[in-house]
C-alpha positions as CSV (number, residue, x, y, z in Angstrom):
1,X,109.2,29.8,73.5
2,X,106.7,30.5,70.3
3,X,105.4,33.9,72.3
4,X,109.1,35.0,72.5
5,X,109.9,34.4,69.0
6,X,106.8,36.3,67.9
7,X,107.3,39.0,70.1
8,X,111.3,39.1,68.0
9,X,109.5,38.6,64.8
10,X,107.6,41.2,65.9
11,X,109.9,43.7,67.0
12,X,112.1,43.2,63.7
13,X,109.2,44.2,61.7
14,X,108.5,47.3,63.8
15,X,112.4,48.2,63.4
16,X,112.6,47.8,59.7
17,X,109.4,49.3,58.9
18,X,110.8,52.3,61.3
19,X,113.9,52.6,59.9
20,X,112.0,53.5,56.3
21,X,109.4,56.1,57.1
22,X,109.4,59.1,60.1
23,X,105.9,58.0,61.6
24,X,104.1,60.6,63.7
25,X,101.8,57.9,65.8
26,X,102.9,58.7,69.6
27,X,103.0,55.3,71.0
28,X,101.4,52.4,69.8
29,X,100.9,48.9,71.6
30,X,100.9,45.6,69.2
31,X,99.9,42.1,70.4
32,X,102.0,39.4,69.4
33,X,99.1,37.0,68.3
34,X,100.3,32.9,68.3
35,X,99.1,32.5,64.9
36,X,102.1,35.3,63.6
37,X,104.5,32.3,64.1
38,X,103.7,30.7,61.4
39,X,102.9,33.8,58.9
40,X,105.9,34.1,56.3
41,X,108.4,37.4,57.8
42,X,107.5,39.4,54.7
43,X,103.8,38.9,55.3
44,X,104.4,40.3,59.0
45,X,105.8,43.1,57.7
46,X,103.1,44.0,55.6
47,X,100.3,44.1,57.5
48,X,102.2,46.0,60.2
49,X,103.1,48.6,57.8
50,X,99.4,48.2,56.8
51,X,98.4,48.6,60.2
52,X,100.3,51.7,61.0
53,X,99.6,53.6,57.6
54,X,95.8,53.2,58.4
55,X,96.6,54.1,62.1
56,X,97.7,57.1,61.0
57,X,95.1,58.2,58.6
58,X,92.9,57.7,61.2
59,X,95.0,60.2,63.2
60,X,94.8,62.6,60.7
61,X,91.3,62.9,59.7
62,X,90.6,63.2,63.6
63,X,92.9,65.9,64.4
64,X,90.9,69.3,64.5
65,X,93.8,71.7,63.3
């Protein structure tokens, strides 16, 4: 039951953060870790926006045109 509401938790911070920015990633796997439960929603939210503006400076400075 905790791994489905992480994976929800999860999923509602990938949908707001989506629903503010046009992201050009491709696809991108996250891992519902146990210990998200129990991080505050905002929080969450963060550190996947976090996560996916790094991601995609990565991206960037990698792509040779």
């Amino acid at each position: 039951m905790v791994r489905n509401k992480v994976k929800r938790r999860l999923r509602a911070a990938v949908r707001e953060i989506l629903s503010q920015k046009e992201w050009s990633l491709g696809d991108v796997v996250l891992i519902a870790r146990p210990g998200s439960f129990d991080h505050p929603y905002a929080d969450l939210v963060a550190n996947v926006r976090w996560g996916l503006s790094h991601l995609e400076r990565v991206l960037k400075e990698d792509d040779p045109t």
